[in-house]
N, C-alpha and C positions, 0 to 999 in steps of 0.2 A: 458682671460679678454675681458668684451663687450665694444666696442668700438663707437661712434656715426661714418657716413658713411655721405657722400656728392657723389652726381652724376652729373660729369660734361663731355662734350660732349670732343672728342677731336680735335685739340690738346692739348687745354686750362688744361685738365689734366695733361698730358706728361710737360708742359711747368712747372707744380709746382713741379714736382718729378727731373727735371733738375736745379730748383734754381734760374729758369728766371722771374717766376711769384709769389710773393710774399707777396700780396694780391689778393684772391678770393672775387670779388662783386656781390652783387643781387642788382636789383632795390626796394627789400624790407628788413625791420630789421627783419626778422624772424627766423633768424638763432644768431642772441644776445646770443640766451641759451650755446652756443657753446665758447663763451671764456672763456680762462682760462682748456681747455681743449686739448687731445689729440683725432684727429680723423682721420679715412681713408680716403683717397681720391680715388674714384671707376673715370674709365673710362669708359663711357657709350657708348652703339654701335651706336650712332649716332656721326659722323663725321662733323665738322663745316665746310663749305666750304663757307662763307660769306668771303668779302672783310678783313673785321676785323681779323681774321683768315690766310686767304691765303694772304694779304700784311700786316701785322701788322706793322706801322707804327714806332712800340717800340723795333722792332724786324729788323736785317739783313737778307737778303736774303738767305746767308748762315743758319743762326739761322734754319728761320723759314724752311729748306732743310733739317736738319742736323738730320740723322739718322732715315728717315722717318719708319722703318721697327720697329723700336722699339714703335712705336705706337698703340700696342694694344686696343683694345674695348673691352669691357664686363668681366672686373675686376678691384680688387682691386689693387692699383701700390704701396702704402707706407702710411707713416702717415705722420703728420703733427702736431706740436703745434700752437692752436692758442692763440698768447698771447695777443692780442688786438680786440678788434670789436668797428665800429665805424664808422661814414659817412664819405666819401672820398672827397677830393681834390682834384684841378687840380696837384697839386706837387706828388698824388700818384701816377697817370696817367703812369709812367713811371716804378711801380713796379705791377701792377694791368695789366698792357699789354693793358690796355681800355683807351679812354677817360673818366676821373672823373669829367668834366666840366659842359659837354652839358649834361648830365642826372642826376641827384641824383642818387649816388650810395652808398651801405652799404660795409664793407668792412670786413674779414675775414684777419689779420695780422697774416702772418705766418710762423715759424721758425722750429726749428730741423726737417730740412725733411728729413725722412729715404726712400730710395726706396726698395721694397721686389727684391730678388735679380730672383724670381718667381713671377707673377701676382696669385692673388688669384681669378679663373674664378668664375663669377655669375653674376647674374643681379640687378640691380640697379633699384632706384626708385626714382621717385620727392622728395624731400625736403629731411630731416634729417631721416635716416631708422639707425637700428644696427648691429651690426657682433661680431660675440662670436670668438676672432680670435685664441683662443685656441683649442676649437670644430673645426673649420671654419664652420662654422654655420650660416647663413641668421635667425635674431630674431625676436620678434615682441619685441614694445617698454619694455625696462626692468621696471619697478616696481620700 
């Protein structure tokens, strides 16, 4: 089955495959096409180490400590349903892991998170890319 793919940096990855982040925001609607759908979430080799990140504000110190070794780069960690999309509020703030206040944020609502009990190793790409996760296969857009 081809599946749409998302590249996010981590731990912001790792944090949606543990149940703690539950909205995924961009500061643009460009990813709309995506609800109502099932999609991967890829961990991309860049590592967030901004304040946002290393104190998250929505996050305990234990949280954001906990099990650092499980944080892979440069794979696919599980899927996700996304059953909503939509600009965010400050009341999201606290499932989004971000402030939804101070900036316009789009939002990515998201449910049955499976985690692969394996990362599926490749690389990733900006915006919305695909994966034939039967093949395991990097695709270009399906038709």
């Amino acid at each position: 089955m081809i599946y749409p793919v998302i590249t996010l940096y981590q731990p912001w990855a790792t944090w949606i495959m543990r149940g703690w982040k539950t909205i995924e925001t961009r500061t643009h609607n460009r990813f709309a096409s995506l609800e109502g759908k099932t999609i991967l979430i890829h961990a991309g080799m860049r590592t967030d180490d901004s304040p946002a990140a290393t104190q998250n504000p929505y996050l305990t110190r234990e949280m954001i400590n906990h099990n650092p070794d499980e944080m892979v780069n440069g794979g696919i960690l599980g899927s996700v349903h996304v059953h909503a999309f939509g600009e965010c509020m400050y009341s999201n703030s606290f499932r989004a892991l971000i402030d939804c206040a101070m900036t316009q944020r789009w939002g990515l609502f998201l449910s049955d998170i499976k985690k692969f009990e394996i990362p599926i190793a490749c690389m990733g790409e900006m915006g919305i890319w695909y994966y034939d996760l039967d093949n395991k296969l990097k695709i270009r857009k399906p038709s």
